[in-house]
DRENNU-53624 format. One record per residue (C-alpha): x negated, y negated, z negated. Coordinates in pm, 1 decimal, m for minus. Each point is the difference from the previous one (the first is absolute). Example, Ala and Ser with C-alpha at 12.3 -4.5 7.8 and 13.67 -1.06 7.14 Angstrom:
REM DRENNU-53624
<r px="m1230.0" py="450.0" pz="m780.0"/>
<r px="m137.0" py="m344.0" pz="66.0"/>
//
This chain:
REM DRENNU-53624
<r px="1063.3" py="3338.2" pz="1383.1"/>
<r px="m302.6" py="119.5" pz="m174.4"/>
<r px="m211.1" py="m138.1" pz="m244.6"/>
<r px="m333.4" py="137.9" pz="184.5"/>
<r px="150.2" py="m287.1" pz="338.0"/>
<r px="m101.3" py="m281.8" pz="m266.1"/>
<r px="m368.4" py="210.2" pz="m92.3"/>
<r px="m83.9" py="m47.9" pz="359.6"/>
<r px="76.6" py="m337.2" pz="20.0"/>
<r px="m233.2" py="m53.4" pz="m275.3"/>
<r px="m275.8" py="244.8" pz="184.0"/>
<r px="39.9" py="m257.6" pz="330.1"/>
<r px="146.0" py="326.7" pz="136.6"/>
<r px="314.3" py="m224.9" pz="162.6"/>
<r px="57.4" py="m358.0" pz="120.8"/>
<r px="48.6" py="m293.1" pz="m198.1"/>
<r px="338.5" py="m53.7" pz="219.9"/>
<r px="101.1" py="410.3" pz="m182.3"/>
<r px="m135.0" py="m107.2" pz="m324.8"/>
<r px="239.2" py="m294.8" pz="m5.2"/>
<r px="289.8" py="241.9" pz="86.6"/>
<r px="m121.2" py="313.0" pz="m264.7"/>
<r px="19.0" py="m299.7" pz="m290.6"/>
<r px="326.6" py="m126.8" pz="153.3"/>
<r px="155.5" py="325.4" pz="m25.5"/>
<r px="m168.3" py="76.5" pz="m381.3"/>
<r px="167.9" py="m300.0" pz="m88.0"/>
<r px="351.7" py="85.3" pz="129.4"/>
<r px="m63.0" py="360.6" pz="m165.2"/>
<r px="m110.2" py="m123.0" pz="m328.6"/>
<r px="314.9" py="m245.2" pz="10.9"/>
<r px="183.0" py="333.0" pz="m13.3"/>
<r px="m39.6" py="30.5" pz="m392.0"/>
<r px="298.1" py="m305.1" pz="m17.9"/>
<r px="258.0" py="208.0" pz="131.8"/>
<r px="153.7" py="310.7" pz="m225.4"/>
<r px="126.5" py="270.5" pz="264.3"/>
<r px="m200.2" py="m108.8" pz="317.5"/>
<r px="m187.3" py="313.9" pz="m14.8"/>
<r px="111.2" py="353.7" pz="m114.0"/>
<r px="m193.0" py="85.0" pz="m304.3"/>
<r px="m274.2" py="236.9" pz="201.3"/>
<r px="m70.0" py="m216.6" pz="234.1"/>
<r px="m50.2" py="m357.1" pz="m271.4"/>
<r px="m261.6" py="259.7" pz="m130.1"/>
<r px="m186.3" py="28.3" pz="276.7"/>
<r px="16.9" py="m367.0" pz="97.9"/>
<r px="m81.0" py="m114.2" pz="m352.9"/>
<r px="m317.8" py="260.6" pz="51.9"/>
<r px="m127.2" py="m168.4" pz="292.0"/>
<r px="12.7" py="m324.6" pz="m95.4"/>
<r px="m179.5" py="89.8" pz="m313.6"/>
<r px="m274.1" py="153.2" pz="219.0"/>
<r px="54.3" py="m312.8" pz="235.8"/>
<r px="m59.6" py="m265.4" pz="m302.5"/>
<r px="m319.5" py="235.9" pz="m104.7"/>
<r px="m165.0" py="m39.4" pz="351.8"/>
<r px="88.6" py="m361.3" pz="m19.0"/>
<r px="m169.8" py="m57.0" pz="m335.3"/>
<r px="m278.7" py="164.8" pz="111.1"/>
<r px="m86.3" py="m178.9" pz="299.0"/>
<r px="45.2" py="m338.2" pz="m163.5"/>
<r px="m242.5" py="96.1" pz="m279.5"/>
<r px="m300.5" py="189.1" pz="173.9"/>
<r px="54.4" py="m224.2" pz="371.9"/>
<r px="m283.2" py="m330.7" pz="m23.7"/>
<r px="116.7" py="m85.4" pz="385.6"/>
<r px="133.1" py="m352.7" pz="51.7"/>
<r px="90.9" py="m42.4" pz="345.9"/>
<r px="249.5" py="m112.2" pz="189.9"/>
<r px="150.5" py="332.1" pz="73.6"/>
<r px="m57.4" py="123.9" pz="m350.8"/>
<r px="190.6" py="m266.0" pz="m197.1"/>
<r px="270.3" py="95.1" pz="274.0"/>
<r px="m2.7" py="341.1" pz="m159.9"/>
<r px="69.8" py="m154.8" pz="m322.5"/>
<r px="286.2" py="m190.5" pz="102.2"/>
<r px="133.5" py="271.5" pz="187.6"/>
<r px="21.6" py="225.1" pz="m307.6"/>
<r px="m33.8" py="m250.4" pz="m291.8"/>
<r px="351.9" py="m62.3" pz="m40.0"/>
<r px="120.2" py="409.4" pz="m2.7"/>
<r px="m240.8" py="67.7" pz="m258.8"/>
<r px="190.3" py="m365.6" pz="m213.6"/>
<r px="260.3" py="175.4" pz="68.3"/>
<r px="m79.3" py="355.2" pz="m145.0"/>
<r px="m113.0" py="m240.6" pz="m342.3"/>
<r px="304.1" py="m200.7" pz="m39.3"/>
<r px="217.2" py="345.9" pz="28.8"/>
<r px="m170.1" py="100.5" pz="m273.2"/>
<r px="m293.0" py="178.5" pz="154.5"/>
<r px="m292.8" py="m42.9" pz="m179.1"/>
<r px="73.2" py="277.6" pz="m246.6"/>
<r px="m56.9" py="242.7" pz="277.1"/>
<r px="m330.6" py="m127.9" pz="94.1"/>
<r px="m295.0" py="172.8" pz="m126.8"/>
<r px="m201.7" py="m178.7" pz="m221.3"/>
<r px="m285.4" py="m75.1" pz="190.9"/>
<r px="163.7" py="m193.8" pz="293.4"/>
<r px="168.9" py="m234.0" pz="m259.9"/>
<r px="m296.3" py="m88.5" pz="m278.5"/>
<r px="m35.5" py="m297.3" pz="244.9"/>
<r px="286.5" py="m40.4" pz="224.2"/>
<r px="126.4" py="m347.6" pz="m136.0"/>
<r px="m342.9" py="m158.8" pz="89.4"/>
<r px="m31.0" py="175.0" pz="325.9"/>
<r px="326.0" py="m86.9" pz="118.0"/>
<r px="m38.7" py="m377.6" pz="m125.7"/>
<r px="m343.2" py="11.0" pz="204.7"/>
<r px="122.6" py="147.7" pz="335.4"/>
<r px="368.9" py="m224.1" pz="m27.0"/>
<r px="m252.6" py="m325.7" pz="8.9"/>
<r px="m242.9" py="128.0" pz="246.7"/>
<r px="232.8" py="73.0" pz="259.4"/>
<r px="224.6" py="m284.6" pz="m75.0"/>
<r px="m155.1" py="m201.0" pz="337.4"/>
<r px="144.6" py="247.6" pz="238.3"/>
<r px="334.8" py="114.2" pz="m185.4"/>
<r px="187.3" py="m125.6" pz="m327.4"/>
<r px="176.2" py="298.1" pz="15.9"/>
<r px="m262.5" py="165.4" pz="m261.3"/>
<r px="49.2" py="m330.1" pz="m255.6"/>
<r px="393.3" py="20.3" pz="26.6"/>
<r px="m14.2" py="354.0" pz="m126.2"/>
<r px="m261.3" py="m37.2" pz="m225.9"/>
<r px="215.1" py="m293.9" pz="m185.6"/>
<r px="308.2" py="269.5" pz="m23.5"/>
<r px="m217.5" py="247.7" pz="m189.3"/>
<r px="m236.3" py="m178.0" pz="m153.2"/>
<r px="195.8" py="17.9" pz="m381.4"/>
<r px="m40.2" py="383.8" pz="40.8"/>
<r px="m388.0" py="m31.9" pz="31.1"/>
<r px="m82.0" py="m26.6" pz="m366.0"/>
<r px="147.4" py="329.7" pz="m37.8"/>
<r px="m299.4" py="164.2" pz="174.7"/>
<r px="m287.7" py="72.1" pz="m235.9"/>
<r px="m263.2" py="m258.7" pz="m9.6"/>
<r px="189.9" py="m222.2" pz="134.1"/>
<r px="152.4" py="m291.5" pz="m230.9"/>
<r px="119.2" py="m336.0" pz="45.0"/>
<r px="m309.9" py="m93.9" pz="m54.3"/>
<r px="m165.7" py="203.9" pz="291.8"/>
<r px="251.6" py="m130.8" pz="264.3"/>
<r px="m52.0" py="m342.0" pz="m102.0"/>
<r px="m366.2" py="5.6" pz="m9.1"/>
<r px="m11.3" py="188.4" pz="340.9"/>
<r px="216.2" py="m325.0" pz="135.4"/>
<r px="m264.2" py="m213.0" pz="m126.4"/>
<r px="m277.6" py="211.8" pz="131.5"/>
<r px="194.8" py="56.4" pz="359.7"/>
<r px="103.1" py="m359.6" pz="m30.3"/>
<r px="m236.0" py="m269.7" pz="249.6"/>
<r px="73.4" py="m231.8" pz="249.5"/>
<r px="102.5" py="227.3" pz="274.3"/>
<r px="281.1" py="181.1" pz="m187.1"/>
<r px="80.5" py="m243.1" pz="m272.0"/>
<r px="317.1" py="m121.7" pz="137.5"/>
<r px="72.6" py="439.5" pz="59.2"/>
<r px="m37.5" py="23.6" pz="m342.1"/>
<r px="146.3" py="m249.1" pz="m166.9"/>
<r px="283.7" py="99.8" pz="210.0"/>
<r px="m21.2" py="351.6" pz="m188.3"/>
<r px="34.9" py="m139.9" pz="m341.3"/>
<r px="310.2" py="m248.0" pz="100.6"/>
<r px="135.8" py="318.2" pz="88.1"/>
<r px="m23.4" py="154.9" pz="m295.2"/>
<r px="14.9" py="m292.4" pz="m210.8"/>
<r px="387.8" py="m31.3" pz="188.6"/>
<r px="99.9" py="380.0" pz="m74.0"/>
<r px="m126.3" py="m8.1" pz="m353.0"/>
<r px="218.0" py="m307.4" pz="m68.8"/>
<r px="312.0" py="132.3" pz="184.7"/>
<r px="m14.5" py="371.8" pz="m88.7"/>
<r px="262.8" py="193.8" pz="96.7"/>
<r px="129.2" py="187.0" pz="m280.9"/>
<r px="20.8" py="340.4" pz="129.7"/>
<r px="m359.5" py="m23.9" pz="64.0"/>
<r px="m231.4" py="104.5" pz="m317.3"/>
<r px="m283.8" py="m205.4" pz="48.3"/>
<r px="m338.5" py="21.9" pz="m156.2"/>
<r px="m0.6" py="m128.5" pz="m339.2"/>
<r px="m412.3" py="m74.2" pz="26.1"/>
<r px="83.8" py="m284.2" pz="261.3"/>
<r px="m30.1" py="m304.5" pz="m117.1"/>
<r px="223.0" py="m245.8" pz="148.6"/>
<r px="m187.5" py="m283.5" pz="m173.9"/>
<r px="m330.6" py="158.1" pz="71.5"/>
<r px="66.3" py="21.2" pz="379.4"/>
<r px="148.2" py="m352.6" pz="8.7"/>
<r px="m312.0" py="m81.1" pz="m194.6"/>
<r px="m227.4" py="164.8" pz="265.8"/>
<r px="205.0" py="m177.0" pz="286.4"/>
<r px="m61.5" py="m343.7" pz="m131.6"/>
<r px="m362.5" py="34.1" pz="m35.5"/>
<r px="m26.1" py="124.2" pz="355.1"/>
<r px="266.2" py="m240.8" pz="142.6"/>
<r px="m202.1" py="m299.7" pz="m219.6"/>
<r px="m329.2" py="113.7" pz="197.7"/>
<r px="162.6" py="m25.6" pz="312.5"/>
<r px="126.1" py="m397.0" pz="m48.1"/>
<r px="m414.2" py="m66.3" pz="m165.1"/>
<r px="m124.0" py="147.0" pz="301.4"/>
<r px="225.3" py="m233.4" pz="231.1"/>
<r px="m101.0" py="m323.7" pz="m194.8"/>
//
């Protein structure tokens, strides 16, 4: 596997049937880092490389790409969840700083715009979404006011569905799991109201 199969996926250079299959198999790589002695330590080095390369390409296409077709947002979904997964294993402090500055919003933005053809991008958005206000410029605040901004009558029920999510984790968390201090759970049930108590106005 190389990281330069995902580039061309991103440069229309393969199918969106190969794309699906080079972010399947990121995914089952990245899901490497959970096991000790999988890999020999030479080879874990290399893999950890490429998927650091991988997760660059990744970040860069979702920043810089302004295409939102059909077979674009299947792009996303097809390599949303490896790069979710590269953040929740703790990979953010690899990224270079330009590709994160932003990341929280962009990933909030392109989780809710291709929510119509795949919820796949929303389920792993909700499982990292407490490790976003570790990125700079992004804060609780941020996230939540990208919701409202992303948030209309199309995708309201997508992202309401988002903050349940989280609202659920933050109130159950597991103790191993550090999470963000900056995340409110009162703010976030706060948010979740407001949105959930323009939904039931806009039924009456």
């Amino acid at each position: 596997m190389s990281s330069i199969r995902l580039q061309e996926v991103f440069h229309k250079q393969t199918s969106i049937k190969e794309a699906f299959v080079h972010g399947r198999l990121h995914c089952h790589f990245a899901r490497c880092g959970e096991y000790d002695n999988i890999l020999p330590d030479d080879r874990a080095t290399i893999l950890c490389r490429t998927l650091r390369e991988s997760a660059i390409y990744t970040c860069e296409y979702y920043h810089n790409s302004e295409e939102n077709s059909d077979d674009w947002k299947k792009v996303i979904v097809s390599t949303f969840q490896f790069l979710c997964i590269y953040i929740d294993f703790g990979g953010l402090v690899t990224l270079p700083s330009e590709y994160t500055k932003n990341l929280g919003e962009v990933l909030l933005r392109l989780a809710v715009s291709c929510c119509e053809i795949s919820l796949v991008p929303l389920e792993c958005l909700a499982k990292v979404i407490c490790e976003l206000p570790f990125l700079p410029s992004t804060t609780l605040d941020t996230i939540t006011d990208a919701l409202r901004q992303y948030n209309n009558k199309t995708n309201e029920e997508d992202v309401v569905r988002i903050l349940d999510t989280l609202h659920v984790q933050l109130q159950g968390s597991i103790p191993s799991r550090k999470w963000c201090p900056a995340v409110s759970l009162h703010r976030v049930a706060e948010l979740l109201q407001q949105i959930k108590s323009g939904q039931e106005y806009a039924k009456q």
